[in-house]
C-alpha positions as protocol buffer text, in pm:
chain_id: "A"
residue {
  index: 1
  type: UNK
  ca { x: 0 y: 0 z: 0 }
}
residue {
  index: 2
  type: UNK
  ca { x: 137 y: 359 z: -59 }
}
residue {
  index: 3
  type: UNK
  ca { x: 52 y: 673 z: 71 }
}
residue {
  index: 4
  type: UNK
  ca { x: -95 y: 867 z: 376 }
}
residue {
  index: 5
  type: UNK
  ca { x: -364 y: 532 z: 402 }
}
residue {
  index: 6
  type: UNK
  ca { x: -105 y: 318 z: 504 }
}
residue {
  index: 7
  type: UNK
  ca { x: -148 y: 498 z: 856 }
}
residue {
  index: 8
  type: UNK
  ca { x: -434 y: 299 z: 940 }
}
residue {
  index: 9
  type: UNK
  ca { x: -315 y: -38 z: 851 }
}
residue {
  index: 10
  type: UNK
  ca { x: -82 y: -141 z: 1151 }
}
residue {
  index: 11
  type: UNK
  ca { x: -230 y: -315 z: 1436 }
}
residue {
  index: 12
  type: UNK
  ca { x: -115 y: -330 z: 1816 }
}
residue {
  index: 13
  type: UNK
  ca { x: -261 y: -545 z: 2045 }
}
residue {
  index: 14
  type: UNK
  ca { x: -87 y: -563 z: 2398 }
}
residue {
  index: 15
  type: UNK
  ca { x: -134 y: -804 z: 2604 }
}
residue {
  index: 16
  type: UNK
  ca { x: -132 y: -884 z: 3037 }
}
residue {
  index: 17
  type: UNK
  ca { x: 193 y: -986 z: 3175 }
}
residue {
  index: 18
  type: UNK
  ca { x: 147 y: -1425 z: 3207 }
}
residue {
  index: 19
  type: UNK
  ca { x: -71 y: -1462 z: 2931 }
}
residue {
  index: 20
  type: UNK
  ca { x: -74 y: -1841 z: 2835 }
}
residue {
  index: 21
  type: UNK
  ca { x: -120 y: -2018 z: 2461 }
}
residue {
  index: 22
  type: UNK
  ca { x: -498 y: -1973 z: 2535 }
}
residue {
  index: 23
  type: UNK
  ca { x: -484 y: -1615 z: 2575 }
}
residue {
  index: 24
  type: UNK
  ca { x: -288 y: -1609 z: 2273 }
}
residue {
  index: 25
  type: UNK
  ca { x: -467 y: -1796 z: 2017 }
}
residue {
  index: 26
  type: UNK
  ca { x: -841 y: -1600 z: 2122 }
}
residue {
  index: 27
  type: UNK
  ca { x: -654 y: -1326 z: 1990 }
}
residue {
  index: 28
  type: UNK
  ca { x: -555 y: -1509 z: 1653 }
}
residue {
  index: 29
  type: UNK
  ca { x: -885 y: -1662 z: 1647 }
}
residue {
  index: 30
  type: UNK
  ca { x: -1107 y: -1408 z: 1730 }
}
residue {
  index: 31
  type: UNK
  ca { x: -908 y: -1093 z: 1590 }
}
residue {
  index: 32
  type: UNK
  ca { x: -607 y: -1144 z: 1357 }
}
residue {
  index: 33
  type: UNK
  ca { x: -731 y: -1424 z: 1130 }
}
residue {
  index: 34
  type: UNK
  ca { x: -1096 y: -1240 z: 1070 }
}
residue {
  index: 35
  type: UNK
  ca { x: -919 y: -956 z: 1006 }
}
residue {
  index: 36
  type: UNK
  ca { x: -713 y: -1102 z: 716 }
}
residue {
  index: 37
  type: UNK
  ca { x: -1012 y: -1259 z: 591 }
}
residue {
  index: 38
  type: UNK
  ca { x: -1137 y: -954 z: 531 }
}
residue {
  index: 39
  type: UNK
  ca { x: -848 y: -786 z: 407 }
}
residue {
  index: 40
  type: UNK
  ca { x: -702 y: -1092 z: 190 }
}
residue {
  index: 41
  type: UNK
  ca { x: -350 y: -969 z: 187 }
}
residue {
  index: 42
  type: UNK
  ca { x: -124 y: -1082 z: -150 }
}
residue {
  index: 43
  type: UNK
  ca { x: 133 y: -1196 z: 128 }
}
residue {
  index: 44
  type: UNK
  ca { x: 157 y: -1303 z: 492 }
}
residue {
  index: 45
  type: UNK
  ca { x: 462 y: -1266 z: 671 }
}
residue {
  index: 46
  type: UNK
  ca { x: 505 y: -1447 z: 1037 }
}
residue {
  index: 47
  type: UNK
  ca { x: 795 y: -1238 z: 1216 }
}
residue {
  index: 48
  type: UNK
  ca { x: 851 y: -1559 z: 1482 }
}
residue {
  index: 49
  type: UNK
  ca { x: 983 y: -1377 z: 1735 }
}
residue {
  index: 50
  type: UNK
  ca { x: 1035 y: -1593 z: 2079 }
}
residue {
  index: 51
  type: UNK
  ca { x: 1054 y: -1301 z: 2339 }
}
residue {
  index: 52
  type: UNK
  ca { x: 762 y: -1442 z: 2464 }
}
residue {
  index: 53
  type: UNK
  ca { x: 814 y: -1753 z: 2550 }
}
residue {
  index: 54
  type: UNK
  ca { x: 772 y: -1860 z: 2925 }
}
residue {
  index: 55
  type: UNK
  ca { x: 1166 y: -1955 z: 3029 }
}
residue {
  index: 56
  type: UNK
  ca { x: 1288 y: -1598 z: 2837 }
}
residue {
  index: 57
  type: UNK
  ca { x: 1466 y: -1456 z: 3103 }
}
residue {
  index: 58
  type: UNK
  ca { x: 1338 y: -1107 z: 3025 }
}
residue {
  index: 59
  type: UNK
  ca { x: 1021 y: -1119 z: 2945 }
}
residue {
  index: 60
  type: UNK
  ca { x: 681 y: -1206 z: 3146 }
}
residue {
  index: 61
  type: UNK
  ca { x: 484 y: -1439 z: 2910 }
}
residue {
  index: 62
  type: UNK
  ca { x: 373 y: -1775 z: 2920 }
}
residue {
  index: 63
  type: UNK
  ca { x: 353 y: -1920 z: 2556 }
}
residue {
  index: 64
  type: UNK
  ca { x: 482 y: -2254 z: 2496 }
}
residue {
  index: 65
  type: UNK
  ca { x: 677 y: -2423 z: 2171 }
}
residue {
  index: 66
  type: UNK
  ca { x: 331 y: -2622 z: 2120 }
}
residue {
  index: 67
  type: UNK
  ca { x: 170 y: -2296 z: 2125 }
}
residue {
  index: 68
  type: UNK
  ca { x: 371 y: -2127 z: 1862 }
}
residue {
  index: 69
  type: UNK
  ca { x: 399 y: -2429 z: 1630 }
}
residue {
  index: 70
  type: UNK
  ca { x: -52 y: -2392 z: 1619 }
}
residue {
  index: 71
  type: UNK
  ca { x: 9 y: -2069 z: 1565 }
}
residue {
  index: 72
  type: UNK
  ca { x: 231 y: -2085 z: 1226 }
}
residue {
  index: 73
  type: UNK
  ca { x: -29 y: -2390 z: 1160 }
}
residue {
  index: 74
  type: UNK
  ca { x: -322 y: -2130 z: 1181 }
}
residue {
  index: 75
  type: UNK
  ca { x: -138 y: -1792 z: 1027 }
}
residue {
  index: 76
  type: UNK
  ca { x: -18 y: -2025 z: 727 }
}
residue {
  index: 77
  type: UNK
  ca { x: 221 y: -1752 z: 651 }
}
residue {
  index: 78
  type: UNK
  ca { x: 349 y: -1769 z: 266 }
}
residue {
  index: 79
  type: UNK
  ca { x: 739 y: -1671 z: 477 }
}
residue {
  index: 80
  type: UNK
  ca { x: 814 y: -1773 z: 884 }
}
residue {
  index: 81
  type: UNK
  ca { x: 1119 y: -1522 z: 980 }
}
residue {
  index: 82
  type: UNK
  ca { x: 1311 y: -1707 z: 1227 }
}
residue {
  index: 83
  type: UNK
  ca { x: 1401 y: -1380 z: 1467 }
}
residue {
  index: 84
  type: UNK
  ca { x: 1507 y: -1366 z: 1871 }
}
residue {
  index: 85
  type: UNK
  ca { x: 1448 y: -1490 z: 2195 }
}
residue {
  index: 86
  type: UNK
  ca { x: 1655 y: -1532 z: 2468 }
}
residue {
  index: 87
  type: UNK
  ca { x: 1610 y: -1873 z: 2626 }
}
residue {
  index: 88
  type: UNK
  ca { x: 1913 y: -2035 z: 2394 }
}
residue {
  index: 89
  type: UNK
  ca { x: 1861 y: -2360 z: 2515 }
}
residue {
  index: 90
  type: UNK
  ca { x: 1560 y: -2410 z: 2677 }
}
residue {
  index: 91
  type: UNK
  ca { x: 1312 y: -2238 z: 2412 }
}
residue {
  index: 92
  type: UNK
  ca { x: 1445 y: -2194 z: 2052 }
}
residue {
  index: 93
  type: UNK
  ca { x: 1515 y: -2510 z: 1936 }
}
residue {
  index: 94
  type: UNK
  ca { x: 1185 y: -2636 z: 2075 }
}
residue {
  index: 95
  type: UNK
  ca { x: 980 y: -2365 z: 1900 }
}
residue {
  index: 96
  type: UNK
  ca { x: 1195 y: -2351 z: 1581 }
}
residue {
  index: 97
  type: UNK
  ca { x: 1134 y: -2753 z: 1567 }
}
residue {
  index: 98
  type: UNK
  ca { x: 760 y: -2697 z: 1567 }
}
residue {
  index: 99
  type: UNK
  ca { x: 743 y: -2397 z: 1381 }
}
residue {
  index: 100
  type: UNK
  ca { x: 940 y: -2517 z: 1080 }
}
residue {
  index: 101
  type: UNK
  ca { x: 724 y: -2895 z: 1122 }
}
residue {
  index: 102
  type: UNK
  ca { x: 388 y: -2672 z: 1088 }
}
residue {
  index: 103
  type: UNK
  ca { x: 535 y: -2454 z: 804 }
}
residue {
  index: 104
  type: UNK
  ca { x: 625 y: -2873 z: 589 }
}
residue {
  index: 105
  type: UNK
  ca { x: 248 y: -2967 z: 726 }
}
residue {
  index: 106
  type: UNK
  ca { x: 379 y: -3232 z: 977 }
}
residue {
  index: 107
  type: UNK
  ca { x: 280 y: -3330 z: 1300 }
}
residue {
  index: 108
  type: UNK
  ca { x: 409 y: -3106 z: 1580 }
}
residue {
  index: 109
  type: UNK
  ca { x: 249 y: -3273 z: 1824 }
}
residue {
  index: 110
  type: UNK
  ca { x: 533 y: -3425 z: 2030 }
}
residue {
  index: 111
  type: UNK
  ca { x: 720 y: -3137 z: 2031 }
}
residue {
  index: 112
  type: UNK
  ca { x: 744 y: -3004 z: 2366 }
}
residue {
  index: 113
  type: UNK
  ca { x: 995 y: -2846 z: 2617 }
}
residue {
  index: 114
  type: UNK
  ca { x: 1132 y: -3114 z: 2831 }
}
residue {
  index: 115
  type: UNK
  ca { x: 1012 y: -2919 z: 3157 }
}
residue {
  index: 116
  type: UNK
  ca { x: 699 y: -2831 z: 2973 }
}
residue {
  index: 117
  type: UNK
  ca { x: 382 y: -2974 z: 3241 }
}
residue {
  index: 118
  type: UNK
  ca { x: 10 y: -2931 z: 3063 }
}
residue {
  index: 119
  type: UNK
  ca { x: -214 y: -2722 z: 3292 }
}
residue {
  index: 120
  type: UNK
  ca { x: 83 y: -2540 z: 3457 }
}
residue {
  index: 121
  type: UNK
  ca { x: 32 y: -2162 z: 3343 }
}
residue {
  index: 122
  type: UNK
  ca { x: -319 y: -2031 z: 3405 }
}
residue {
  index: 123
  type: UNK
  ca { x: -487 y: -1761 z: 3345 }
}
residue {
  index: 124
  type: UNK
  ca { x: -684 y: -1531 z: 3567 }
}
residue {
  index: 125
  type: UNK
  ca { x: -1072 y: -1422 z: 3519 }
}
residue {
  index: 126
  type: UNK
  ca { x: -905 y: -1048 z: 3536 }
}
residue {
  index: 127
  type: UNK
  ca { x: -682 y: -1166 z: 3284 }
}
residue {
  index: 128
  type: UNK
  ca { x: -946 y: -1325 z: 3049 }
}
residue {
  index: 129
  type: UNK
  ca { x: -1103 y: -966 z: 3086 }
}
residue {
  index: 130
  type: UNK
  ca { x: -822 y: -735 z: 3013 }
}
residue {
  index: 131
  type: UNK
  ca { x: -780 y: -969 z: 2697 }
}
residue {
  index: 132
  type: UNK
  ca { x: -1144 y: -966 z: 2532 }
}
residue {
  index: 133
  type: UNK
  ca { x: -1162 y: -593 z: 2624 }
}
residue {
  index: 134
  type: UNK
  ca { x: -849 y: -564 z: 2446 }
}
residue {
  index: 135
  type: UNK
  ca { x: -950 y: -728 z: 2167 }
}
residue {
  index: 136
  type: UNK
  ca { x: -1277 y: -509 z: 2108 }
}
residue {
  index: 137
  type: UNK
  ca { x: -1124 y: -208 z: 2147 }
}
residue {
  index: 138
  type: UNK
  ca { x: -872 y: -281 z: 1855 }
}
residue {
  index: 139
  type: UNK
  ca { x: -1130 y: -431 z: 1645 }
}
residue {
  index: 140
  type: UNK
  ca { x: -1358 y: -87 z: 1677 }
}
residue {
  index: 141
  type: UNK
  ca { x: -1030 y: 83 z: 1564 }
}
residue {
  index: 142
  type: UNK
  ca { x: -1020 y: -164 z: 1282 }
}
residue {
  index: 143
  type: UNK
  ca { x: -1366 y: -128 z: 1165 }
}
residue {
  index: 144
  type: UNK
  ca { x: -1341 y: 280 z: 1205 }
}
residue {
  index: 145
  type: UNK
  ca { x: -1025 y: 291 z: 1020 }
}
residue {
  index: 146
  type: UNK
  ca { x: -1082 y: 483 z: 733 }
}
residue {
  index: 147
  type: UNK
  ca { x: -1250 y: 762 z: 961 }
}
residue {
  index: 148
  type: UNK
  ca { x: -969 y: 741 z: 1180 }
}
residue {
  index: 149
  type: UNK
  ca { x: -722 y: 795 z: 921 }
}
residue {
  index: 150
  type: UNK
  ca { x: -926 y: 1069 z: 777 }
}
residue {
  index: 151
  type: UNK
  ca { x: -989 y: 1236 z: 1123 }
}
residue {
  index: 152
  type: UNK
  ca { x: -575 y: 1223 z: 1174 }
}
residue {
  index: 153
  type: UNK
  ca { x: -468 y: 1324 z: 846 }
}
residue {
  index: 154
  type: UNK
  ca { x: -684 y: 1643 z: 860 }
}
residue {
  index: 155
  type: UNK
  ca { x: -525 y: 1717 z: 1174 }
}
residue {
  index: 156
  type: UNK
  ca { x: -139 y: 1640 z: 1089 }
}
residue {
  index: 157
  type: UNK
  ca { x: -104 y: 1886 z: 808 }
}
residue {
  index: 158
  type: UNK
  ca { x: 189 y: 1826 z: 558 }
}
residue {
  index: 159
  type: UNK
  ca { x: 444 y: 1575 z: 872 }
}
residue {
  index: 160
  type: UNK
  ca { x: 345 y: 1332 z: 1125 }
}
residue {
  index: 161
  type: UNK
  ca { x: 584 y: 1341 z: 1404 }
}
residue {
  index: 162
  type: UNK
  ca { x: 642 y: 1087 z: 1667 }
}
residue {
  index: 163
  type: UNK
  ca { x: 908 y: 1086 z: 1960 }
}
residue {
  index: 164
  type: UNK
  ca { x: 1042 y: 754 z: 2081 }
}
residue {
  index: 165
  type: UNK
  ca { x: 1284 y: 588 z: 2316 }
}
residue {
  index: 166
  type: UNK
  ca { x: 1433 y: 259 z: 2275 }
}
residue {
  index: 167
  type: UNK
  ca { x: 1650 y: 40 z: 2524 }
}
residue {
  index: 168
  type: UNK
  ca { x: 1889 y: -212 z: 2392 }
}
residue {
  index: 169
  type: UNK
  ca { x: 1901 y: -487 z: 2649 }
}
residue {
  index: 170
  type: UNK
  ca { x: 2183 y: -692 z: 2505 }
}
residue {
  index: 171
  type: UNK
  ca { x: 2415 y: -367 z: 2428 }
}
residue {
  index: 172
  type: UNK
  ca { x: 2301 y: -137 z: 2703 }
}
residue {
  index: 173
  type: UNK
  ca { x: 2186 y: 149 z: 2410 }
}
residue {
  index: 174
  type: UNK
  ca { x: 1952 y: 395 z: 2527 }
}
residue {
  index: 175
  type: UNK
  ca { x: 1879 y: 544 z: 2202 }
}
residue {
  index: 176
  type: UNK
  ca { x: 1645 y: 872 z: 2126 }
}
residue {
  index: 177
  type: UNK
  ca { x: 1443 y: 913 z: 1823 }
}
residue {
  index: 178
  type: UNK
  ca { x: 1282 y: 1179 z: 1625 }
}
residue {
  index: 179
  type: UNK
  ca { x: 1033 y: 995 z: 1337 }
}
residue {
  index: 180
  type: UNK
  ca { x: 918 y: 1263 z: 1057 }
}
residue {
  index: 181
  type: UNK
  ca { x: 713 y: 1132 z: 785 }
}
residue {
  index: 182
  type: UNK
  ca { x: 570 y: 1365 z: 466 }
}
residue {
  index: 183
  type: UNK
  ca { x: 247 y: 1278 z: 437 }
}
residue {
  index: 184
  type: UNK
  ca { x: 250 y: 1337 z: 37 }
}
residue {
  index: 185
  type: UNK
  ca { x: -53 y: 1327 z: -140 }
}
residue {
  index: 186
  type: UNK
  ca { x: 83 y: 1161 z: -456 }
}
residue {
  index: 187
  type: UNK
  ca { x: 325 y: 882 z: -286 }
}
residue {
  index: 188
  type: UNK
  ca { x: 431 y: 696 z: 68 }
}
residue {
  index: 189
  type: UNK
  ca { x: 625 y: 1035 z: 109 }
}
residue {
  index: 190
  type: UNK
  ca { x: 1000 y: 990 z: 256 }
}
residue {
  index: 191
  type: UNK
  ca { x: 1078 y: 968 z: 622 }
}
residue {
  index: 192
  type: UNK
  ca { x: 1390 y: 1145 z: 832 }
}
residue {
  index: 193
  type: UNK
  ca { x: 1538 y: 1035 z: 1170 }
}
residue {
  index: 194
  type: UNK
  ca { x: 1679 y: 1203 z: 1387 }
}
residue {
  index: 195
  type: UNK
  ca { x: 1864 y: 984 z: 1675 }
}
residue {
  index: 196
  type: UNK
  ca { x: 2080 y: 1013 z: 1980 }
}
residue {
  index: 197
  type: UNK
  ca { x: 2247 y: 722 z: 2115 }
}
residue {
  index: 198
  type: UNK
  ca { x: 2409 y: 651 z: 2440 }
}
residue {
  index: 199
  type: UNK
  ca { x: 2586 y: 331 z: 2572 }
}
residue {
  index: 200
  type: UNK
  ca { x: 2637 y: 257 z: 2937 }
}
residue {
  index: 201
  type: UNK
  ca { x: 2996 y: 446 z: 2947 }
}
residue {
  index: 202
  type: UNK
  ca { x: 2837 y: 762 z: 2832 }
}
residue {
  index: 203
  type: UNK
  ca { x: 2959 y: 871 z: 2490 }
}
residue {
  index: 204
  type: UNK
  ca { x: 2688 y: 976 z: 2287 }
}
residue {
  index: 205
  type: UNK
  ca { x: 2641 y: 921 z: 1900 }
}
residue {
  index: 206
  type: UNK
  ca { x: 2396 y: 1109 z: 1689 }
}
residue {
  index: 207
  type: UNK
  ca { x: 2302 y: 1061 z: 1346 }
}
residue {
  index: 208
  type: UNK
  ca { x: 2005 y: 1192 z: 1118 }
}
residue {
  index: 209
  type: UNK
  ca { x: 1874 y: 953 z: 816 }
}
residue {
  index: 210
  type: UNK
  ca { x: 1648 y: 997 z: 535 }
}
residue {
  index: 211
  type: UNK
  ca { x: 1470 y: 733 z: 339 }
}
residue {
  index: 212
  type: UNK
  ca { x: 1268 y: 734 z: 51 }
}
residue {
  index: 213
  type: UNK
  ca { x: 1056 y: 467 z: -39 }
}
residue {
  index: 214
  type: UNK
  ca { x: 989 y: 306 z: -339 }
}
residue {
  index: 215
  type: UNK
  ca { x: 760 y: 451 z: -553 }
}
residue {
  index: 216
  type: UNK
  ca { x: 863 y: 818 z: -437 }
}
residue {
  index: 217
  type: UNK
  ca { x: 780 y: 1093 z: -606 }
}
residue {
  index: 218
  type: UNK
  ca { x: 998 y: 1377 z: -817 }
}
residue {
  index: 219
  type: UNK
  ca { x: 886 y: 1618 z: -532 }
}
residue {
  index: 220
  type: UNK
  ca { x: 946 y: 1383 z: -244 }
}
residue {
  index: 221
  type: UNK
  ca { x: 1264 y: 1323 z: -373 }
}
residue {
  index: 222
  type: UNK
  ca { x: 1373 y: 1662 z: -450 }
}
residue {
  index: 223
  type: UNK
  ca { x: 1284 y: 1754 z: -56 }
}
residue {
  index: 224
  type: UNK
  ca { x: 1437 y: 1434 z: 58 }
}
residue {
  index: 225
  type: UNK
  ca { x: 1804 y: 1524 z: -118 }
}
residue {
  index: 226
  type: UNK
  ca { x: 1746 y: 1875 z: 47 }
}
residue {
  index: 227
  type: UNK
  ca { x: 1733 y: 1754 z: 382 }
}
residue {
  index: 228
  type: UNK
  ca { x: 2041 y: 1524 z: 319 }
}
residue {
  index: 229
  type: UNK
  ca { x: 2232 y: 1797 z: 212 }
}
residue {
  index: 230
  type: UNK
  ca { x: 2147 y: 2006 z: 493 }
}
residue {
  index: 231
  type: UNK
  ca { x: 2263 y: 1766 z: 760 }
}
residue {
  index: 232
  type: UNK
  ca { x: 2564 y: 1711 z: 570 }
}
residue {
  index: 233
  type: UNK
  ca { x: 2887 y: 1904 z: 747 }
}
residue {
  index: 234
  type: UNK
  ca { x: 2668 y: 1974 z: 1055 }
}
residue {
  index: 235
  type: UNK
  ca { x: 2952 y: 1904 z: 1360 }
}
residue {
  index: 236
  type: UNK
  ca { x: 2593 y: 1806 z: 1561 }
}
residue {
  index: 237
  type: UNK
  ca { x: 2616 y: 1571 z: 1414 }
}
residue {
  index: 238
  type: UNK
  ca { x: 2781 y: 1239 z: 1368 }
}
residue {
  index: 239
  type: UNK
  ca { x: 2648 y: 1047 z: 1087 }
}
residue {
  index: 240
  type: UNK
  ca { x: 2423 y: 1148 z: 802 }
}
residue {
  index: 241
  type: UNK
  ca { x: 2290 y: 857 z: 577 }
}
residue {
  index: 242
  type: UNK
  ca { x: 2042 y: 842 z: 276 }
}
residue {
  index: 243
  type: UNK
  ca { x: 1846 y: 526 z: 170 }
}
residue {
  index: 244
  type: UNK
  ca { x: 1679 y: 516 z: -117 }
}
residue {
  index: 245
  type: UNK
  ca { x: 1528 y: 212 z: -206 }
}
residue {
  index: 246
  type: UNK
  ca { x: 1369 y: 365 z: -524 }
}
residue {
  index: 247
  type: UNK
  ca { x: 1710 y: 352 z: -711 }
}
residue {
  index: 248
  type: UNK
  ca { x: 1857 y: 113 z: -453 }
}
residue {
  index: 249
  type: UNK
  ca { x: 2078 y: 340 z: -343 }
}
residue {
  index: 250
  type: UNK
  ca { x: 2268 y: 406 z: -33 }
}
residue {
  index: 251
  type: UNK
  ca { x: 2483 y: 694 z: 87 }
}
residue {
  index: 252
  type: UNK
  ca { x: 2666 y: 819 z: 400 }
}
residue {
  index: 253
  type: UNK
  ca { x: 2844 y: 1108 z: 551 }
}
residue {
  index: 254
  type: UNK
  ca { x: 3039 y: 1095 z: 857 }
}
residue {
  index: 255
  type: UNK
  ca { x: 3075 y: 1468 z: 944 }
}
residue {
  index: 256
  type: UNK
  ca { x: 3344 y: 1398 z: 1194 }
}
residue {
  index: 257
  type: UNK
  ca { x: 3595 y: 1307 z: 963 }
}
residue {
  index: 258
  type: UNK
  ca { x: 3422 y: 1443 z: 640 }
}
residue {
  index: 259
  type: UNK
  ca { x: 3400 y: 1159 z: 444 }
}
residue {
  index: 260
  type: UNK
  ca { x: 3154 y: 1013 z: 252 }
}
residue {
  index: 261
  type: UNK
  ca { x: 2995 y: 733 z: 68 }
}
residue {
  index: 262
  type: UNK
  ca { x: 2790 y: 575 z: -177 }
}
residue {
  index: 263
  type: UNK
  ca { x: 2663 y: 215 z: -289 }
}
């Protein structure tokens, strides 16, 4: 999908610290596979990531290797991306097993952790609650999507801004961002970010990055090269880069020792 639409096409559905295969699959079941009935996407793409597995050592969640392998049974992605997780030994190659046995249509049946007890995580009524609440509030926002995205857009303007921060865990990062996208009327418009890094022992890092997208247009572009250009020399800043995966094209400026680059 291109342009300003695409806003209204990402879904976020968070769910209670402990929640168990059960809690899990009633959101599949009752939320994310009606919804890409209805949609009928070209191409489904399971990002398998294992964070959530109940022996990851940072995270709070209680899904199983069973659990994940019904999952990728029930998605029947067209592409399973085999991504993180932190339980090395006692998770991944469990869940990869019955992932990649569900994505050949065999039986995952016997695969299971070897400390794995049936009936051992439950879930609380509160829980249940938070969880079916959860999921009709994001399906309103699904079914009111186009007014949404209407409703936002008119109140945006020409850039939609968004502030983040995001915490490394394995690399102790904390890592600021600034996320400006041009809401262009005649493509996905290109997006800039600005971002200041900081490891444990204090040195910061900044960079600021523009992308254009594929299908960009002549405008878009112009604006996008502008910006580059600007940043470019700036002692603020560390590292300027430009992707542009119109032309497949990469390019980088580090301002600190005022060279650049180009693929």
């Amino acid at each position: 999908m291109g342009g300003p639409q695409a806003l209204g096409r990402t879904l976020n559905i968070p769910l209670p610290p402990g929640t168990t295969d059960e809690g899990i699959h009633y959101v599949l079941d009752n939320l994310i596979l009606p919804i890409l009935a209805e949609f009928k996407p070209d191409l489904v793409l399971n990002s398998a990531g294992q964070d959530n597995h109940y022996t990851d050592p940072l995270a709070n969640m209680r899904f199983s290797a069973n659990g994940y392998a019904r999952l990728n049974e029930k998605l029947a992605p067209d592409i399973c991306v085999l991504e993180g997780g932190y339980a090395v030994e006692t998770a991944l190659p469990y869940v990869n097993t019955g992932i990649i046995q569900a994505m050949a249509g065999l039986d995952y049946s016997h695969v299971k952790e070897p400390d794995y007890v049936p009936g051992r995580f439950v879930q609380t009524d509160e829980m249940w609650r938070e969880i079916k609440k959860t999921v009709g509030q994001v399906q309103k926002i699904w079914d009111d999507r186009d007014e949404l995205v209407k409703d936002a857009l008119q109140d945006l303007g020409d850039f939609y801004r968004r502030k983040k921060r995001v915490f490394y865990d394995t690399d102790m990062i904390n890592e600021n961002q600034e996320e400006v996208v041009r809401l262009c009327p005649n493509c996905a418009g290109y997006m800039t970010i600005s971002s200041q890094a900081q490891r444990g022992y204090g040195v910061l890092n900044t960079a600021f990055c523009v992308s254009l997208p594929r299908g960009v247009c002549s405008s878009c572009r112009e604006d996008a090269k502008e910006e580059y250009e600007e940043h470019v020399g700036d002692r603020r800043i560390g590292y300027v880069y430009m992707q542009d995966k119109d032309r497949d094209k990469f390019k980088f400026c580090n301002n600190m020792t005022h060279t650049q680059r180009g693929y």
